[in-house]
C-alpha positions as CSV (number, residue, x, y, z in Angstrom):
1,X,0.0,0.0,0.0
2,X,2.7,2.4,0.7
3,X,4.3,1.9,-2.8
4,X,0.9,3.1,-4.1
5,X,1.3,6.7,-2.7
6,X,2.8,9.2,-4.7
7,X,6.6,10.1,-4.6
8,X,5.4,13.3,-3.1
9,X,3.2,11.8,-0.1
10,X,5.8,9.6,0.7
11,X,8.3,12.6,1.6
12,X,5.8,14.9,3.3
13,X,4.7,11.8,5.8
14,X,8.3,10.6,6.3
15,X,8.9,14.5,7.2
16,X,5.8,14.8,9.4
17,X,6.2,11.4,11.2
18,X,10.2,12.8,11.9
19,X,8.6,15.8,13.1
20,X,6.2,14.1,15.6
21,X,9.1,12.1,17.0
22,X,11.3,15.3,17.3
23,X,8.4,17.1,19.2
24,X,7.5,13.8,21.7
25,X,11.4,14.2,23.0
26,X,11.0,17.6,23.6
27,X,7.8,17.8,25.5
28,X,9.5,14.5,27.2
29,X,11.8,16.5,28.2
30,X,10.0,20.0,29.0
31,X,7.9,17.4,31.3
32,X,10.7,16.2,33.2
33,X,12.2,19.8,33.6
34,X,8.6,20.9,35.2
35,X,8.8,17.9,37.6
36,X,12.0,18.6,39.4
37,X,11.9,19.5,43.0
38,X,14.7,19.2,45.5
39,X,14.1,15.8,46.6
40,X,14.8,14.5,42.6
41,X,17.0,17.6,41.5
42,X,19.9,19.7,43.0
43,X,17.6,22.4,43.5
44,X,16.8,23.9,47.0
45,X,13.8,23.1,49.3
46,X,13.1,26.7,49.2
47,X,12.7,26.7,45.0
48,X,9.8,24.0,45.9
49,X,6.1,25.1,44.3
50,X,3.5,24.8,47.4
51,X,2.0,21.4,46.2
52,X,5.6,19.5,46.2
53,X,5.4,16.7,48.4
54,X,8.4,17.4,51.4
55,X,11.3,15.1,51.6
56,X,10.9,12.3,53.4
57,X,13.1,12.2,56.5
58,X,16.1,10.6,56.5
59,X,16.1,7.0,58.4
60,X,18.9,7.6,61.7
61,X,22.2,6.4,60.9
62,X,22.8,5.3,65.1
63,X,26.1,7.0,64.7
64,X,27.1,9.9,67.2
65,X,27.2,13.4,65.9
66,X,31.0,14.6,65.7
67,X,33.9,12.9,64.7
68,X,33.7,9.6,64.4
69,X,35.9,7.0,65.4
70,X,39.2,6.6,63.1
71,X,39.1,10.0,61.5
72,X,41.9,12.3,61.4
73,X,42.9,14.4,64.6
74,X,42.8,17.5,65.0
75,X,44.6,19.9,67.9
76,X,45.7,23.0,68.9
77,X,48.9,24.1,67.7
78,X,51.3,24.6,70.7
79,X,53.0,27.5,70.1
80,X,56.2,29.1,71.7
81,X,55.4,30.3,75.4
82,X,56.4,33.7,75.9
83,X,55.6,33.5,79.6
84,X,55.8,30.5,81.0
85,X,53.6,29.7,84.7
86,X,54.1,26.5,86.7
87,X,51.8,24.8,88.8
88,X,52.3,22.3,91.0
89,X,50.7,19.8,93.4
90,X,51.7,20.3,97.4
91,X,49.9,17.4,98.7
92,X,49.4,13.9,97.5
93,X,45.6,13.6,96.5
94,X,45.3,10.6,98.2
95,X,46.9,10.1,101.2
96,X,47.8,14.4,101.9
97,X,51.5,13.6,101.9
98,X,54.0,16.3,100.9
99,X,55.1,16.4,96.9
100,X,59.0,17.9,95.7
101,X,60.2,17.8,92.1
102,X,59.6,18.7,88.8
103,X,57.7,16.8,86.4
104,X,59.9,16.3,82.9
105,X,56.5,16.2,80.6
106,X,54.0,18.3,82.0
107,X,50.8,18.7,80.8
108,X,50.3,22.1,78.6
109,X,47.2,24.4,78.8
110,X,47.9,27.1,76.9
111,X,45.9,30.1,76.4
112,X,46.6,32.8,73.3
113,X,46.0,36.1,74.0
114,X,46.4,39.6,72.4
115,X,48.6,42.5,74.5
116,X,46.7,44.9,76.2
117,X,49.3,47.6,74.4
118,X,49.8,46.9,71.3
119,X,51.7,49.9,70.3
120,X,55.3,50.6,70.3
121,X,56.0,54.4,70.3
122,X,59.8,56.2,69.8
123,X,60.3,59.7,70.5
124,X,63.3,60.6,68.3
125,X,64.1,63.7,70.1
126,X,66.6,66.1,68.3
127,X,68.4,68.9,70.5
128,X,69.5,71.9,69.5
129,X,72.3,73.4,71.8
130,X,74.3,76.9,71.7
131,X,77.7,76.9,71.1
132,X,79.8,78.3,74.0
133,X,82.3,80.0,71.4
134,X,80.5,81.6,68.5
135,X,77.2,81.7,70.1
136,X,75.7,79.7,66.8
137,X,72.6,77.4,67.7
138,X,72.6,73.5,66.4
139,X,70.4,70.9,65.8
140,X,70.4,67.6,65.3
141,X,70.1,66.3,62.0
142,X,66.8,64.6,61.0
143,X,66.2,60.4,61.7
144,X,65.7,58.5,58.8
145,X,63.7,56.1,60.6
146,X,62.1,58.8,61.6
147,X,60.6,60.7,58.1
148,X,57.5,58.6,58.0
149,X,56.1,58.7,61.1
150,X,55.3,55.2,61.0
151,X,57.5,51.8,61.4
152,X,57.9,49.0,59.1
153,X,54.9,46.8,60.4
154,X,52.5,49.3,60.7
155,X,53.2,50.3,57.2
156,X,53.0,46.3,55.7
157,X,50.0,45.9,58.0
158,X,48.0,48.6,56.6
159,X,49.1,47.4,53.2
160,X,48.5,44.2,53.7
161,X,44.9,44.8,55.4
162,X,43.9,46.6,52.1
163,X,45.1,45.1,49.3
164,X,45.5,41.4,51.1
165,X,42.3,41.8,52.8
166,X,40.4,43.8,50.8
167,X,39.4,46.3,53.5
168,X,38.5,49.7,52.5
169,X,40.4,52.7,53.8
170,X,37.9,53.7,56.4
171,X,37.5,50.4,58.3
172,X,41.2,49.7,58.2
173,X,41.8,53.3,59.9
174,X,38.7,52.6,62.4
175,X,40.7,49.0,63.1
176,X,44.0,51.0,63.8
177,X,42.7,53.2,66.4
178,X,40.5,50.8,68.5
179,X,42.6,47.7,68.5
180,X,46.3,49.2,68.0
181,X,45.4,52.6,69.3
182,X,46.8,54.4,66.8
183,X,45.3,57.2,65.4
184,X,45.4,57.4,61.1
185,X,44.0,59.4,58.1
186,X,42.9,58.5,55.2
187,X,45.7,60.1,53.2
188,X,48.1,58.5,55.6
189,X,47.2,54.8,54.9
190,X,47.3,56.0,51.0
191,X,50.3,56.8,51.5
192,X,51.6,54.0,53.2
193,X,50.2,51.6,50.4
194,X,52.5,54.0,47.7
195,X,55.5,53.4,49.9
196,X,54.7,49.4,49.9
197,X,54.4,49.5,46.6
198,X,57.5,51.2,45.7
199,X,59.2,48.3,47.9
200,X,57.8,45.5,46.0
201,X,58.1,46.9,42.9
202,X,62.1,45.3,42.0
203,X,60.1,41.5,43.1
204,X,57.0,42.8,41.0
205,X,59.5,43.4,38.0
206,X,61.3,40.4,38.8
207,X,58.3,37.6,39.0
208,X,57.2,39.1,35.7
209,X,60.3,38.4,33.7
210,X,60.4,35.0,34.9
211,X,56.7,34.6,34.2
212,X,57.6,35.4,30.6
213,X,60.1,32.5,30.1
214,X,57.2,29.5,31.1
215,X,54.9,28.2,29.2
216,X,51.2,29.5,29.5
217,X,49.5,26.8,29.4
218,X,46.8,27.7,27.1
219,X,45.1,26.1,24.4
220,X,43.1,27.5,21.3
221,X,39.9,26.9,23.8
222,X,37.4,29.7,23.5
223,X,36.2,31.6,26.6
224,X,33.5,34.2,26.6
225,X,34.1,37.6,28.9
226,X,30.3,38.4,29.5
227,X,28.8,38.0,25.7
228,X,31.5,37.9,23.8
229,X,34.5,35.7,23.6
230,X,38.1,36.7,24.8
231,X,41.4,36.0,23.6
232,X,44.5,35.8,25.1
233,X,46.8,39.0,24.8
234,X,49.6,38.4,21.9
235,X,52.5,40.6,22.3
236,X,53.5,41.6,19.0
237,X,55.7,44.5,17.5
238,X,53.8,47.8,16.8
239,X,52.7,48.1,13.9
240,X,54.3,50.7,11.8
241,X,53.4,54.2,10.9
242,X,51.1,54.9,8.5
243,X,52.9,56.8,5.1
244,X,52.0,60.3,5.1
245,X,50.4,61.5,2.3
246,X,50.0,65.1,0.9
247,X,47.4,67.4,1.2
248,X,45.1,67.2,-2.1
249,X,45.4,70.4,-4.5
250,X,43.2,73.2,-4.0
251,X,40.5,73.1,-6.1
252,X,40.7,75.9,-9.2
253,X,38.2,78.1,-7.7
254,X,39.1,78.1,-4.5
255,X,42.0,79.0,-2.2
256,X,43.3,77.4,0.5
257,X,42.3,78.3,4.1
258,X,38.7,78.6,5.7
259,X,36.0,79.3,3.3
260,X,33.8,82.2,4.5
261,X,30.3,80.8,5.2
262,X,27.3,81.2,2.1
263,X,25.6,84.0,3.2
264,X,29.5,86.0,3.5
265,X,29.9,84.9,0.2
266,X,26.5,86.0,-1.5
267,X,27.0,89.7,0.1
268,X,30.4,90.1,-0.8
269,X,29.6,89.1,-4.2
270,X,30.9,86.7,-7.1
271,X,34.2,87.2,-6.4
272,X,36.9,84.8,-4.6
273,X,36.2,84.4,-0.8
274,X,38.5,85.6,1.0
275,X,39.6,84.4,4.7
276,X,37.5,86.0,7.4
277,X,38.8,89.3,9.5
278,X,40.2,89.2,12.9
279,X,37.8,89.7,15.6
280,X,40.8,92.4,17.2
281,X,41.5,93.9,13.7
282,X,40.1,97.5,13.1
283,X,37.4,98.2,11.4
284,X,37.3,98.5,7.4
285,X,36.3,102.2,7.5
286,X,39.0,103.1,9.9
287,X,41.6,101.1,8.5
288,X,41.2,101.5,4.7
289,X,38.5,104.4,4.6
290,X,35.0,103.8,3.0
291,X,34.0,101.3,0.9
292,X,33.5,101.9,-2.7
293,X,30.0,101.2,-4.3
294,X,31.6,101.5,-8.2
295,X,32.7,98.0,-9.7
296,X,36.2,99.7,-10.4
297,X,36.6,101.6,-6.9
298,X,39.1,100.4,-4.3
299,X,37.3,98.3,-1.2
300,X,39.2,96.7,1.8
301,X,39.5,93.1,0.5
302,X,41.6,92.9,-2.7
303,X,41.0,89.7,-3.2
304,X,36.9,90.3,-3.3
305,X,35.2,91.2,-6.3
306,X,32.7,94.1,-7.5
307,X,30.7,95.0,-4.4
308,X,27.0,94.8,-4.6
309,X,24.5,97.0,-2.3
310,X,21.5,95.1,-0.7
């Protein structure tokens, strides 16, 4: 029977029926997409319509909550002791007799703590005597330590706070005066992140020539930067100067320089336009006398042509 239908037939029902099938997978799929929820999907409970069914809850393990037994242990990193405080036991806890000696492996409780002053301040002071001779008064010549105003750590912690930490200006001077207790301005820390990176700028130079001499690691891979797609920067030569070329010639009925504008040009008349006056130039009357209203007459322009009264 289907070798009775027409060439024709044939191609539009083998279309239609490949049609059909292509639409059955999608709604199959739109279907499946509309039936997700968190309990069958990575989506969260909140993302859940109102008639979702909740999870069912989990059956209990019977383990303990914590670590469990066998995993990896963690502890508190002993540190150096700056102060070190020893305690030890008079009387025997059971029978009250007296205890002597020093225990070789004591137990450690140690407690971190911050000090209650954490700033160290220098007074550099420079005097200035008077010579018992000539009379002449000294002083002594400027620290260097001293041109700042600040020492090395507070200078790498403020850098380090804002461009390590990413902590604006403001809060990193607010931290400075309540926990250090050293009072800052705003130009001050900018200033302190200038002179940091003036220091790290022979290691900046440095890591980037060696960064140059390894591979990159890249492949011909096409990433997108919002909409569009990026490429990797090529360093190449510059490319070279475009020739210079000369000005076109003038055309024949015109001269080089401004052109006056068209209504200049209909009231001075036919002839060539000429460039326009200075504004600070004297007038034509005073300069040249009065215009002439004869086609042969002098005017102030000898470049313009007949002049024409309005």
């Amino acid at each position: 029977m289907w070798a009775t239908f027409p060439a024709a037939a044939q191609a539009i029902i083998a279309a239609l029926t490949e049609e059909i099938a292509t639409l059955r997978a999608q709604v199959a799929h739109l279907s499946e997409r509309v039936s997700q929820n968190s309990t069958n999907s990575h989506k969260p409970p909140s993302s859940d319509p109102p008639h979702a069914k909740p999870a069912p809850p989990r059956t209990p393990s019977g383990k303990r909550r914590g670590g469990q037994p066998g995993h990896p242990k963690h502890e508190r990193t002993i540190l150096p002791a700056d102060e070190v405080l020893d305690h030890k036991p008079t009387r025997c806890g059971r029978c009250q007799q007296a205890l002597t000696g020093d225990d070789p492996e004591p137990v450690i409780d140690q407690v971190i703590d911050l000090p209650a002053k954490m700033r160290h301040v220098i007074h550099h002071r420079r005097h200035t005597l008077t010579c018992p001779h000539c009379r002449v008064r000294t002083t002594a010549p400027p620290v260097p330590e001293a041109a700042t105003g600040f020492g090395p750590a507070v200078q790498a912690t403020a850098a380090y706070l804002t461009g390590g930490c990413r902590i604006g200006k403001r809060p990193t001077r607010q931290l400075f005066e309540d926990v250090f207790g050293i009072p800052m301005s705003l130009g001050t820390i900018t200033n302190l992140e200038h002179r940091t990176s003036t220091a790290l700028g022979p290691i900046h130079t440095a890591a980037h020539e060696y960064t140059k001499t390894q591979d990159a690691n890249l492949d011909e891979t096409t990433w997108y930067e919002g909409r569009h797609p990026a490429t990797p920067p090529v360093e190449s030569s510059p490319p070279p100067d475009p020739p210079t070329e000369a000005p076109p010639p003038p055309l024949p009925w015109t001269r080089a320089g401004p052109r006056r504008p068209t209504n200049e040009r209909r009231r001075r008349g036919c002839g060539s336009p000429s460039p326009p006056r200075s504004l600070f130039s004297s007038s034509a009357g005073a300069a040249t006398g009065p215009r002439s209203t004869t086609s042969g007459g002098s005017h102030d322009d000898p470049h313009d042509g007949p002049v024409r009264r309005l």
